[in-house]
N, C-alpha and C positions, 0 to 999 in steps of 0.2 A: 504494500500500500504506500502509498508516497501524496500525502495532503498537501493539496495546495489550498490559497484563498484567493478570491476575486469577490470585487465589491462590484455586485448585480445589481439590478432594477427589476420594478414590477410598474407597470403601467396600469389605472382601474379605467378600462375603458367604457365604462357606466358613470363614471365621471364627466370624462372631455367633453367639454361645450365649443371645443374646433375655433378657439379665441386665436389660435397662432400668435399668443401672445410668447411662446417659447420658442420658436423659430426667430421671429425679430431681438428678440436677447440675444440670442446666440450670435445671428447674425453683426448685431452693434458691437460684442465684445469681441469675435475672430476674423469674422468672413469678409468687413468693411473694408477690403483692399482691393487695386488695381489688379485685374484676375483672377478674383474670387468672386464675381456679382454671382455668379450662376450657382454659389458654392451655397448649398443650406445643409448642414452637418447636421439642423436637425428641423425636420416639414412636417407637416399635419398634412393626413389624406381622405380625401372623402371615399370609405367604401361601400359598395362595389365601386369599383373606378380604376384606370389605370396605373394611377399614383404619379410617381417622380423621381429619376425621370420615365417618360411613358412605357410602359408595360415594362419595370425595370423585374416583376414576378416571372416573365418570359426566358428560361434556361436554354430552353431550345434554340434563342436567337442568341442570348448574349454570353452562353457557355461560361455560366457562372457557381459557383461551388465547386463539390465533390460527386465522382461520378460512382455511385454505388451498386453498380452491376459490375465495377472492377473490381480486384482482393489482391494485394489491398490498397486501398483508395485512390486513385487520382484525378489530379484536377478537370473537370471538363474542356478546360481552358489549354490544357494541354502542357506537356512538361519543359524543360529546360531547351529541350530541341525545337520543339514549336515555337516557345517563347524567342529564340533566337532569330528562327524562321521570320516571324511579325513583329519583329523588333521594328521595322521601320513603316509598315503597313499591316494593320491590326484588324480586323471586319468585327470582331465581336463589340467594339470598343462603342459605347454610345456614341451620336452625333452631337452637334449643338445644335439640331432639330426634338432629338428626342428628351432633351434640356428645355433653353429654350434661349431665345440672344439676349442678353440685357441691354435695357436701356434705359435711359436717362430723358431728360425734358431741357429742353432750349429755353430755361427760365425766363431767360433775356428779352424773349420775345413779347411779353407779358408788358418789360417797362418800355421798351425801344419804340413801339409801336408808333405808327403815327394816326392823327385822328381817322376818325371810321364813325362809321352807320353799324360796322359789327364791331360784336365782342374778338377782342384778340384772345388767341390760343398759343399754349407750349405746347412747340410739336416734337413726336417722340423721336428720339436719336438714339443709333447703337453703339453701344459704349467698344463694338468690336473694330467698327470703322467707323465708326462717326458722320453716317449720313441718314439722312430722313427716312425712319421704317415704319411700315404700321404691325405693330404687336400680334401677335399669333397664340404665342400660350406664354404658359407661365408656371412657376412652384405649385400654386393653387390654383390651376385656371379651371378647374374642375368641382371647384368648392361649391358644398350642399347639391353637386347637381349627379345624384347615389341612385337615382331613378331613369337620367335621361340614356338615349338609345347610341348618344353618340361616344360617350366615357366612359359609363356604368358596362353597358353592354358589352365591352371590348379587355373583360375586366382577366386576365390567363385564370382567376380562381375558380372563375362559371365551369372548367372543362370538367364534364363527367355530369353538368346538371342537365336532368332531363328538359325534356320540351313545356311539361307544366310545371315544374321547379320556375327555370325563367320565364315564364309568364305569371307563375304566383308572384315572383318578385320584381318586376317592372308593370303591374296592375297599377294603375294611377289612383285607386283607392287603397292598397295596400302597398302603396312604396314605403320603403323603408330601408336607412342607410344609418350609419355611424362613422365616427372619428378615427383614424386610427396615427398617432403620431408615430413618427420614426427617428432615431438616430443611431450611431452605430456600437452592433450589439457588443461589442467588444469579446467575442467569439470563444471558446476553449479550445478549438479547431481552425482556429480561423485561415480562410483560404486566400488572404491578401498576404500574409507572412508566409506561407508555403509558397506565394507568384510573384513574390519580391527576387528578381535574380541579382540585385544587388546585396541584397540582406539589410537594406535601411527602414524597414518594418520588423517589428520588434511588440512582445509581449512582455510589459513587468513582470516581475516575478512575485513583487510584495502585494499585487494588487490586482493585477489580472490587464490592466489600461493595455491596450496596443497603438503604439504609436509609431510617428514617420521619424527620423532621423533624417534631418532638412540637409546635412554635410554628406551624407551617402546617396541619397538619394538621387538619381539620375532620369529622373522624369521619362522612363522606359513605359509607364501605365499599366505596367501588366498588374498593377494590384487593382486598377480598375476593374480590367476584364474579371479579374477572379474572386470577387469581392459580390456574390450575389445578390445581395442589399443595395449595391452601387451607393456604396456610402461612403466611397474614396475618391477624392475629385484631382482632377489635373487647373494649375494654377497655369494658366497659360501668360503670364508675364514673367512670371519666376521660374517657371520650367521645373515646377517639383511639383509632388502629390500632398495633397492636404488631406486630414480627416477629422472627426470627431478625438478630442484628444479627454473627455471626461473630465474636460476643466480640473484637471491633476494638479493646477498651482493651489485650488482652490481647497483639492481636499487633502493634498499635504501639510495646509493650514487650518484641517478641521472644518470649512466649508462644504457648502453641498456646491454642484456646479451652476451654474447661471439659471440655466430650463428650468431646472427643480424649485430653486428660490421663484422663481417669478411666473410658477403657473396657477393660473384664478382658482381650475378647478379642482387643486390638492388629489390631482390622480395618482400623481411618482411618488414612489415608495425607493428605498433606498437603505442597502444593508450589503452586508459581507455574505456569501457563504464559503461551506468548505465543501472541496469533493477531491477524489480520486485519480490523482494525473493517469496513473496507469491501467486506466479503464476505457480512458477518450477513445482508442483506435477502435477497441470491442462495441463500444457504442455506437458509433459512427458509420460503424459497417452493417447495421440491421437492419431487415428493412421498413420501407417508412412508416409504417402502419405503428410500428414497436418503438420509433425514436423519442418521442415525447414524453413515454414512463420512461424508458431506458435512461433519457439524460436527468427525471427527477431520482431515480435510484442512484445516478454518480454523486448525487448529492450526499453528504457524512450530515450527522446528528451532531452538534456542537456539544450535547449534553452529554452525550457518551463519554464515560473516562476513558475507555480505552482510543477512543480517535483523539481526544485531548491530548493524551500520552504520545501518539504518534505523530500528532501536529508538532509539538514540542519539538521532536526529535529532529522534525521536518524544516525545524529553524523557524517557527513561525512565533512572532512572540505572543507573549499572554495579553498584552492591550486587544492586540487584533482578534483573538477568541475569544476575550470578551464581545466584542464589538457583534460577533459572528451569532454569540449567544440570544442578542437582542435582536438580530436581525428581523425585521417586518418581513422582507424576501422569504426567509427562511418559512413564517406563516404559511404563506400566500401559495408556494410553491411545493415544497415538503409536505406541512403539518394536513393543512387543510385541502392540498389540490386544487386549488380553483386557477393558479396562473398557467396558464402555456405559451410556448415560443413559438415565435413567427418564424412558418417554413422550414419545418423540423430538419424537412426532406433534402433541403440544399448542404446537411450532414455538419454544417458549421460549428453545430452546438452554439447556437446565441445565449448570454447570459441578458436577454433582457426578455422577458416573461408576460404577459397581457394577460389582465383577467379578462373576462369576456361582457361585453355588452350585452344587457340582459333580453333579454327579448319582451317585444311590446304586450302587455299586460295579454292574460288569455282570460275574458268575464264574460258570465253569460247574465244578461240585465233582466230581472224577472220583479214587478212592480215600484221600476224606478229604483231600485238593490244592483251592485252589479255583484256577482257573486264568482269572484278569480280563484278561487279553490279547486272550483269542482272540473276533476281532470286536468288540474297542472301537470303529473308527471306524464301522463299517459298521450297527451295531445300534443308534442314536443316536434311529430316528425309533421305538423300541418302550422308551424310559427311562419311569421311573415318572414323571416333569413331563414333560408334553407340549410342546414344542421349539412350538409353535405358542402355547402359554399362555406361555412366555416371552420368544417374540418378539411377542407384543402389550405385555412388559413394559415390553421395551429395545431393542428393534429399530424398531416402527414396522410391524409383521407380517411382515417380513424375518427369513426362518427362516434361511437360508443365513449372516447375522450369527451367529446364534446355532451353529449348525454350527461356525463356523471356529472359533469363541471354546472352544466344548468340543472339537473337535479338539488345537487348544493344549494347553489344559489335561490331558486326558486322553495325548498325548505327554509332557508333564512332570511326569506322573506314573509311567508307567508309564518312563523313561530313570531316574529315582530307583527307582525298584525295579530296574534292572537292575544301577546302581550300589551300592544298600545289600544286595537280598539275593538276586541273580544269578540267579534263575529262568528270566529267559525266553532266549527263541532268540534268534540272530543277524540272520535276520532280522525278528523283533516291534522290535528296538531297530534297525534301520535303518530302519522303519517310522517308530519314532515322531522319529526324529534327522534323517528328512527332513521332517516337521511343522514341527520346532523342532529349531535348531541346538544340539546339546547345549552351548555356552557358554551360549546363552539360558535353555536349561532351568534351568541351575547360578544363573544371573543370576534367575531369576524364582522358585526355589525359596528361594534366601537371602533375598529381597528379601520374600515373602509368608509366611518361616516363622524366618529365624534374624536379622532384619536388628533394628538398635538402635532404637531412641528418636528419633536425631538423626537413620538414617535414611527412617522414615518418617515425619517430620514437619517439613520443610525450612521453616521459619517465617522469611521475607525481612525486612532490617529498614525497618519501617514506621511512622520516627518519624513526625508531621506534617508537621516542620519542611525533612526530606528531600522532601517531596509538591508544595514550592512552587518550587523549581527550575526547573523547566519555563517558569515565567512570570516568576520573583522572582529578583533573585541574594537568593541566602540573609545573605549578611553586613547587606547593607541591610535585609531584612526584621527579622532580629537588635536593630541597631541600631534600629528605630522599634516596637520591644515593648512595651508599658508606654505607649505615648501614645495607646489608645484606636482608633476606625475612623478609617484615613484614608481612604476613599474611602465616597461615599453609598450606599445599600442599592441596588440595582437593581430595580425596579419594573416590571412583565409589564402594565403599562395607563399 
């Protein structure tokens, strides 16, 4: 066993009200640079819908992840020979169509103007060449529109829905669509670090962060290509690859990262877990159907002494297991089951977890009453989201994932209604109190709707200086600060 830690995320996506108030944070603290307009490290999607950039769920076009019909694994993206092969012409690699151009507005135009009978206008300009364009899409150009024919429809998750699947869900009395933000999952497997041929993508060790190293880096893009999230961007002024870095200034100093601090709807959750390094291959190779338990089994019990015992040995210090012990992730994901990862199947292992948007109330109104009990569990495979569109979400096409997960949630919901406004019968609440143990209900209801700050964002402390432990006694390293490298750079030739 060899324990590592990584500090995950849970997403409540019965939370997001789709404010993209965490994408423009983001954006104002990293992405505000010359060759990054097009960079959003982290976007809100309306789904069904294409996303961003367009159809980036499409493997088959943009050969992204791991291919799990090989043993053992490789990139779809192809290896070190391929990679050499399109080193200077790439097909898989998105366009700045399937992005989209930024631009800017001719402020000027506004005061320069000379008098008129019309209103003057700023006209849009591309920040790429700098001449007059009319706009086409955008990060969000597809916001709230989860029903129409031209987005929603074209969505790679539909495949496998039948013919009245998609017509139950683009019915213009039955539309219905949700939030789903994204940034990047910072991987256990991650296949931007296996398409790195220069080796300037790199996984922490103290924390799980996967990050670029901006002096190695050689703007090759192959972590593009293999990055099945497309949550790796090319900085096309600087000539390097940017990504999500988990605002790691932020939690080295016990901060949470930007997104988190500044989203309205208190969805991010934010914790340590621990799991198994030497399990990822075995996990990673089964097939999809099995990946979503598979990667919650790699997950260790913080409680156990005996994984305590072997973290230790692991060099992991005792702040960070504690940290691991309070994890909210750890709830969400382990205890209770209700989170899963998006696109189990691209084999990545994402460590960023979604609960699931609950599905639109099931009542049947009987004198002005609407009565949601009768037949919540059993009436599951006629919801307005088809339980098949969601489990090609998070499951891996594993509907039965997706079953348990709204079972849960539909039991603790309906034990909270029995406790705030006593309607149902004796036995609807033994019903649901045998789903979910009414302590856990109380435990997942305060935790998802009344819990603080501090508890949903367990941020470990993650000086540097604590990270060198492992290898370094700390006072020695201390003591030799200030004089420079003592040991030669290490050199891979």
């Amino acid at each position: 066993m060899n324990i590592r830690a990584q500090v995950s995320s849970v997403f409540h996506l019965d939370k997001c009200i789709g404010c993209h108030t965490c994408s423009v944070t983001c954006k104002n603290i990293w992405t505000d640079r010359k060759g990054a307009e097009y960079m959003w490290w982290n976007n809100v999607e309306t789904k069904p819908g294409t996303g961003y950039p367009t159809r980036w769920e499409d493997q088959e076009h943009y050969r992204g992840g791991w291919d799990g019909e090989k043993q053992p694994l490789q990139l779809r993206s192809g290896g070190k020979g391929k990679g050499l092969l399109n080193l200077f012409h790439n097909p898989d690699l998105p366009s700045m169509d399937n992005y989209y151009e930024p631009w800017t507005y001719r402020y000027q135009d506004l005061f320069q103007a000379g008098q008129g009978s019309d209103q003057p206008v700023a006209r849009s300009v591309s920040m790429v060449t700098g001449q007059p364009m009319d706009p086409k899409s955008g990060p969000n150009w597809d916001d709230d529109l989860g029903g129409s024919s031209l987005y929603a429809a074209n969505d790679p998750s539909l495949e496998g829905l039948t013919p009245d699947e998609r017509q139950q869900l683009f019915a213009t009395e039955r539309m219905a669509f949700f939030y789903l933000p994204r940034r990047c999952n910072h991987c256990l497997n991650a296949a931007c670090v296996a398409g790195c041929p220069s080796g300037a993508i790199y996984k922490r060790g103290e924390d799980g962060v996967v990050l670029i190293n901006q002096e190695k880096c050689r703007g090759w893009r192959m972590c593009v290509s293999a990055c099945p999230y497309k949550k790796t961007y090319y900085n096309w002024t600087a000539g390097k690859s940017e990504k999500c870095i988990s605002c790691y200034p932020r939690l080295e100093s016990g901060e949470m990262p930007g997104c988190y601090a500044s989203c309205v709807g208190r969805i991010r959750y934010m914790g340590v877990l621990l799991y198994d390094a030497d399990g990822i291959a075995a996990t990673a190779g089964l097939p999809p159907q099995e990946l979503a338990a598979a990667q919650r089994e790699l997950i260790l019990n913080p409680h156990d002494p005996a994984v305590i015992a072997q973290a230790r040995r692991d060099g992991i210090p005792f702040p960070l297991l504690e940290a691991a012990r309070q994890s909210p992730v750890y709830h969400f994901v382990k205890e209770w089951g209700l989170a899963l990862p998006l696109h189990p199947e691209f084999r990545t292992l994402p460590m960023l977890f979604y609960v699931l948007p609950l599905l639109p109330v099931l009542a049947k109104v009987e004198g002005g009453v609407a009565d949601m009990a009768q037949a919540s569990f059993s009436s599951l495979e006629k919801a307005r989201l088809p339980l098949r569109y969601l489990a090609n979400l998070f499951a891996g096409g594993n509907e039965q994932e997706i079953k348990a997960v709204y079972r849960r949630l539909i039991a603790v919901r309906l034990q909270r209604r029995a406790d705030s406004v006593g309607d149902l019968s004796a036995g609807e609440v033994e019903q649901a109190a045998a789903m979910v143990p009414p302590q856990m209900a109380r435990e997942i209801y305060r935790m998802s709707a009344l819990s603080s700050i501090k508890e949903r964002i367990v941020v470990p402390p993650m000086a540097r200086e604590m990270a060198i432990e492992a290898h370094t006694d700390p006072h020695e390293h201390r003591g030799a600060n200030g004089f420079g490298a003592r040991l030669a750079p290490a050199r891979r030739w």
